[in-house]
N, C-alpha and C positions, 0 to 999 in steps of 0.2 A: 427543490434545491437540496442538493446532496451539501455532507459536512463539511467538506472542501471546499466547494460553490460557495458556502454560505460564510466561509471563514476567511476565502480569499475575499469577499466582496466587504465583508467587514475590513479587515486588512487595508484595504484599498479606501475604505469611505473615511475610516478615521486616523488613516497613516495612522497606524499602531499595531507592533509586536507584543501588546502588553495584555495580561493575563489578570482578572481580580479572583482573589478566593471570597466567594460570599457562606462565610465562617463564624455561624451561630457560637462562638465563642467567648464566656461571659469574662473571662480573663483579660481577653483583648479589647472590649468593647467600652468605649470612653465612659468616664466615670459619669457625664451629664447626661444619658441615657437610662443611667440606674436610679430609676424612678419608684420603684419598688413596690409594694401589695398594691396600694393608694393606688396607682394607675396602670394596673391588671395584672400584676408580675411579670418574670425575667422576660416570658415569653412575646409580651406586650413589647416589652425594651428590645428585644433582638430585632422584632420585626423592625422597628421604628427604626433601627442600626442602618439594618441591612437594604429597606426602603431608601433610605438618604444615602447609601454606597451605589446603588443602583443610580438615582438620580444625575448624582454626582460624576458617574463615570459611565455613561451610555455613551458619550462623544466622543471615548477617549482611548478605550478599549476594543480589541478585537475577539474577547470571549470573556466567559464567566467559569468559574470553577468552583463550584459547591463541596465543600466534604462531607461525604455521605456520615463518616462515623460521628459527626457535631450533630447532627439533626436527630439522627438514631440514639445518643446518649441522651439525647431530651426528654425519650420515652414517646407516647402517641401524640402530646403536641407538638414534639419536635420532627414528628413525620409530618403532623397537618404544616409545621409555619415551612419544610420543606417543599410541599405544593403548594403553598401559596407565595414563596420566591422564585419558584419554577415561572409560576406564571405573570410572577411581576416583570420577568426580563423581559425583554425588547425583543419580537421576533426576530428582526435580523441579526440578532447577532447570538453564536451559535453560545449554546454548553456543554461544560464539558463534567460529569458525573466524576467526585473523584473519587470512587470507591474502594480501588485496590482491592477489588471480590477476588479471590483465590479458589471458593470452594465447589469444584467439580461437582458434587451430588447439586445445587441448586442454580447452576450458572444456566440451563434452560429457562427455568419459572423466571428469574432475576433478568436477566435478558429481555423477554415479553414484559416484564413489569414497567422496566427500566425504557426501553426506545418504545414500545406500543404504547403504555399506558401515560409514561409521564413526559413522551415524547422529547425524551434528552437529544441530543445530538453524537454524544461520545460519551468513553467510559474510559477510568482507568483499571487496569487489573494486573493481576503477579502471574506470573509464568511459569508456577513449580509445580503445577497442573498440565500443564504440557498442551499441545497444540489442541486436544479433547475438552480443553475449558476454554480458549477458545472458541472452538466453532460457531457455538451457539452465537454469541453475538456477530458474528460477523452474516449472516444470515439476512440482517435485515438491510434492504438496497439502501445506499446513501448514509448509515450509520458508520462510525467510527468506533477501533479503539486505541489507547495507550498503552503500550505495557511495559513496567517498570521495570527496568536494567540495573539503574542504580540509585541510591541513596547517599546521605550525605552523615548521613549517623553513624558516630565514628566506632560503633562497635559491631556496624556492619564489614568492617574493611577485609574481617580476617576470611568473612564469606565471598565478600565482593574480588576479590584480590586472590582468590586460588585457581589455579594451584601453584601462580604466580603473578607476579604484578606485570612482567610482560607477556605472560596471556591467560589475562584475568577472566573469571567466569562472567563477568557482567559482558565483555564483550561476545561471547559463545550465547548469550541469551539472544543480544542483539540480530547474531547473525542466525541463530534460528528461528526468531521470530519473524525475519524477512520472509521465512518459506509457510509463516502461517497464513496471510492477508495480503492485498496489493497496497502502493502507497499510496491509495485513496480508501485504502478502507486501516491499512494498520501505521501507528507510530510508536514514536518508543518517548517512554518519560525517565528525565534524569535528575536527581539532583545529586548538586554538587558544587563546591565553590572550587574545585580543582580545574583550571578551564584545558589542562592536560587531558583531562577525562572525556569534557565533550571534545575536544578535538579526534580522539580516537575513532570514538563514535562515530562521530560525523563522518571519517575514514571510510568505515564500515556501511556507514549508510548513507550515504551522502544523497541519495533520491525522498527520506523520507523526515515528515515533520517530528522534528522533536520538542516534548513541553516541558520547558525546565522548571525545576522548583530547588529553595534554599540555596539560592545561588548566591547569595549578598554576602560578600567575606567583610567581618568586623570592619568600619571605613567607609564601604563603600564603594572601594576606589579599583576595584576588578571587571568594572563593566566594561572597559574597552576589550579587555580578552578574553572575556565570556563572549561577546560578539562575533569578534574573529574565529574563536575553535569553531563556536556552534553556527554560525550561521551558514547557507548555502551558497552556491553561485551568481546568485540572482539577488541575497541581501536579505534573502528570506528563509523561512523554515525552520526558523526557533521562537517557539511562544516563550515570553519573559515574563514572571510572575510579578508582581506590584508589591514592593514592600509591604510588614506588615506594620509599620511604625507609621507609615503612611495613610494607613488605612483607617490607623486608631486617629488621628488627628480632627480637628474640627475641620477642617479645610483642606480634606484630601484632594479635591482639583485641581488645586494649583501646584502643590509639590508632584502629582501625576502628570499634568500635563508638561511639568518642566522635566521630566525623567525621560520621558516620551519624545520631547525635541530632544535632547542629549545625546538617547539611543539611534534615534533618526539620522541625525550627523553623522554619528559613528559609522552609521549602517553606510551612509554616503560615499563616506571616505573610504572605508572599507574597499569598496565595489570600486570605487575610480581606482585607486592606488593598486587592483587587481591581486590585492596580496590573499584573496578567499583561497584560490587553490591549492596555493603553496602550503596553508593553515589544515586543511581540512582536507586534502587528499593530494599529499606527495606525488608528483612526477604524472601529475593527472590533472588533464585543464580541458574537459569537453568544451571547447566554444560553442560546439551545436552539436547538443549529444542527441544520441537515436530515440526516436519514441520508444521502443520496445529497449531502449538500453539495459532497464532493470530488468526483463526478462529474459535478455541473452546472459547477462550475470549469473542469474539464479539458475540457467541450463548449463552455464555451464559448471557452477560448484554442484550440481547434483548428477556430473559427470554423462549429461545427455550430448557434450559436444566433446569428443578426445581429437589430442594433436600427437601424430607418429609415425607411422607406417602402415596401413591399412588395405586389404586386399578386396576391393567390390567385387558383387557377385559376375558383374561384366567382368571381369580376372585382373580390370586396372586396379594400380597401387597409389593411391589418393593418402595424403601427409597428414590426412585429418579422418572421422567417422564420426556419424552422427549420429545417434541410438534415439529417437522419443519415445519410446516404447515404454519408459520409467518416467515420465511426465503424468501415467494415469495410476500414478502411487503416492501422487501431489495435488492432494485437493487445489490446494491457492494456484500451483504452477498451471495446472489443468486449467483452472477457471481461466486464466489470461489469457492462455493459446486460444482458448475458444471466445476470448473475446475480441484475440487479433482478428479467427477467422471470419466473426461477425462482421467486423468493420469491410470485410470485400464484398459476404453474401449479401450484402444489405443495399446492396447497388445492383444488385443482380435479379433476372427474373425466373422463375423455375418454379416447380409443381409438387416436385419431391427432391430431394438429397439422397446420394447414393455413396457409400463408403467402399475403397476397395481392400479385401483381403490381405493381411489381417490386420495391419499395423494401426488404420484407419478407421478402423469400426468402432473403438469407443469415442475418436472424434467425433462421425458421424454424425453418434445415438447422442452424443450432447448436444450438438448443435441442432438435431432436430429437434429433441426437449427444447432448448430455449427460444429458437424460432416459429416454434410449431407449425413445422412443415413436414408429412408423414417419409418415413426414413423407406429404402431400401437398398440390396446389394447384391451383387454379381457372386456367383460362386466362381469359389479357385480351381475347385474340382466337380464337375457333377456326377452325385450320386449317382449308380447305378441299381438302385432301389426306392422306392417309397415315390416319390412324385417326379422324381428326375428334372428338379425343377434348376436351369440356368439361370432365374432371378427368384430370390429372397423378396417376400413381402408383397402387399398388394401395391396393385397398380394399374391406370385404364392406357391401354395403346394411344399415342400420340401427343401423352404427355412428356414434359418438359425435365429433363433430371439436370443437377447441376451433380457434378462427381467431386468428393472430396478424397484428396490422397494427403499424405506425410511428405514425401519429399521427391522430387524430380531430379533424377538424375541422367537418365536414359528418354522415360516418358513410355518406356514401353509397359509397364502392368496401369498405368493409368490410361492409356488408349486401348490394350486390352481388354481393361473393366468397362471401359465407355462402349467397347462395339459391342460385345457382349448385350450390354446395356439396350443399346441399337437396334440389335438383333430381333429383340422383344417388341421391335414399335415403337419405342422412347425413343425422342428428341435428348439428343445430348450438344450443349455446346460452350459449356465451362467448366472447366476443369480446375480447382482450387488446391492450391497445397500453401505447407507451411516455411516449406525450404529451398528454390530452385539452386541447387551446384553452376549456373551458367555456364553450359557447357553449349549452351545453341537448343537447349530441348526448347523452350519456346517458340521458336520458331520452325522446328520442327513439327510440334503438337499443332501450330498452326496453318502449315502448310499439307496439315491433315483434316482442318478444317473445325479446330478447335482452336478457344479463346483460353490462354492459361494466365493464372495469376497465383502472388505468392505472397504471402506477407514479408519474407525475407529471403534475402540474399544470402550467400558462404560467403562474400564477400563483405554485406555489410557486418555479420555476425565478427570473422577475423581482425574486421578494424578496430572494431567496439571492445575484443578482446585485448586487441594490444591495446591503442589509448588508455584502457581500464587495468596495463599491465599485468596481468592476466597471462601473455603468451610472451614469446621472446621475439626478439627480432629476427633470430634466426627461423623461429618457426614463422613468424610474421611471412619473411621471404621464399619458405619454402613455399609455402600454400598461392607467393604472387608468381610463382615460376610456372605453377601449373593451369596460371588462371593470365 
């Protein structure tokens, strides 16, 4: 169970958004714990803490957050009592590392330490390292991480708030950190008792989980509209931290579990009264948004889909152009296209994968890495020297290809590359791509005696763009005149 699986099923077992820090912290830790040399010191006390927080709140909560820097200032017992709270939590329910690692030269080691060895579930980290201190963690299937956007510490603001308050750097993080991970592997962490702040956010990101911290403004009395910015369409997708006056109490259960019904209502009312969209994403209310919606978003701010006047190579003049060609400059974007493409070959039967010239071939060579099915491909030109070979790569005649292309506009260099294919003795009868323009080439490809499939439509992509206001209406109409 990946950290999503594991988070929503928590979510759902304990109705709860709520979040515990297990915070080796001797400042915060009730004074009837501090038992002192006589029975084993601080270390002895914390454990004893943090055992009865865990207790206390395994029913009640949908995750755990440890601060890495409490356990670390303890010195080597405070690394031993951090594996041994690691492993006092309750399998099901996930953790979240909150490290705030920053430093590029060891985020590899730290990574393997961190999800192989102490088999965390997520992490938090800072982003001034760039998408290269990233990677590392995102590496491992089913892990998570957070990355910190903003803070609540008011001598961050001059940082957090340039090069102005209406377009602050913390939201330029957010939106680049979307192009680092998908939203099952990346979120973003905020704190802030500003609920302005997470609604922005939320704006910007409305597909992904955010974990909030130091949300509690003096009172108390902000929780309704901490809710409202931060949460998503569905009532969910903001972890709430668990006070820490709560935590210090003899009888945190009960002030938790009464915070947890509170939230709960809120989240209720919230959702019936339908006021989430209006909160968290202006002039935008998916009722049933696209599965691939995040990744039509993210194609098109990295300018793989333009709307204008455009001349295909057939000589027609299409309102729009579609370039993927700059999706294999996009590790994270990459990964997803070829996880769309997976979700079709994975219903399909075939021998080997075949990429056509040129646009297609690092599709291809991915998806044959990941499926391990051996790759080959049609040349566009055949050599006049050297082997004059019309197919690339091994292959035994009468095998099965399945032909992966980019986009279907015509169907003519993907029927092309498939007789080509043909020619050799290969069985061809799938033809894969990422984009059909619906122009009728399906049914053309098939009345050629090919099966074609797509993961997307121009059409669903142009809806997804307006809804997400994204395109105009006027471009909206232009692209339905032609279609």
């Amino acid at each position: 169970m990946d950290f999503f699986e594991k988070l929503n099923a928590a979510i759902a077992q304990n109705q709860s958004l709520l979040v515990v820090g297990l915070d080796p912290n001797p400042e915060m830790m009730p004074t009837h714990y501090c038992r002192g040399e006589d029975n084993g010191g601080i270390i002895k006390d914390l454990w004893d803490w943090l055992q009865f927080l865990i207790s206390e709140t395994s029913d009640l909560v949908c995750a755990y957050r440890p601060t890495f820097g409490f356990y670390k200032a303890l010195g080597v017992p405070g690394m031993e009592l951090l594996h041994k709270t690691l492993t006092a939590i309750p399998a099901h329910i996930p953790i979240i590392l909150d490290a705030k690692h920053g430093d590029l030269n060891t985020s590899t080691i730290f990574a393997q330490t961190v999800f192989a060895q102490w088999q965390v579930d997520a992490i938090t980290l800072t982003p001034y390292s760039g998408q290269d201190h990233i990677a590392p963690f995102l590496i491992y299937p089913g892990k998570a991480v957070f990355v910190l956007c903003s803070t609540s510490n008011p001598g961050a603001v001059s940082l957090q708030q340039y090069p102005t308050p209406e377009s602050p750097l913390y939201l330029q993080v957010v939106k680049e950190a979307k192009n680092w991970g998908t939203p099952e592997q990346l979120g973003v962490e905020v704190g802030t008792t500003d609920p302005e702040i997470l609604k922005r956010i939320r704006a910007v990101a409305p597909e992904r989980i955010i974990l909030a911290r130091s949300i509690w403004a003096e009172g108390g009395d902000n929780l309704s509209e901490i809710l409202a910015a931060g949460l998503n369409a569905n009532g969910d997708g903001l972890l709430i931290p668990v006070p820490l006056d709560m935590l210090a109490s003899q009888k945190p259960a009960v002030a938790i579990a009464s915070l947890r019904e509170s939230i709960n209502q809120t989240r209720q009312q919230i959702v019936q009264d339908g006021t989430t969209c209006d909160l968290w994403m202006p002039d935008v209310c998916f009722l049933e948004p696209h599965p691939y919606q995040d990744l039509i978003l993210q194609l098109y701010d990295i300018g793989c889909i333009l709307f204008g006047e455009f001349v295909q190579a057939s000589g027609a003049v299409f309102p729009y152009y579609i370039d993927l060609r700059k999706i294999i400059s996009n590790p994270q974007i990459f990964h997803q296209v070829l996880t769309a493409y997976e979700h079709i070959l994975k219903d399909l039967s075939f021998d080997r994968i075949a990429g056509i010239p040129y646009g297609s071939l690092p599709t291809a060579t991915g998806l044959s890495l990941r499926l391990h099915h051996p790759m080959i491909f049609p040349r566009k030109e055949v050599k006049a020297h050297g082997t004059r070979r019309v197919i690339e790569g091994h292959f035994e005649p009468g095998e099965t290809v399945v032909v992966v292309d980019d986009i279907l506009i015509s169907g003519k260099s993907a029927m092309e590359g498939a007789e080509k294919i043909k020619s050799a003795g290969l069985n061809v009868e799938d033809i894969v791509v990422f984009l059909d323009h619906e122009q009728g080439v399906k049914d053309r490809l098939k009345a050629n005696g090919y099966r074609a499939h797509s993961v997307l439509t121009i059409s669903e992509i142009t809806e997804t763009l307006y809804q997400a206001g994204r395109i105009s209406e006027e471009q909206f109409q232009a692209f339905a005149q032609t279609h």
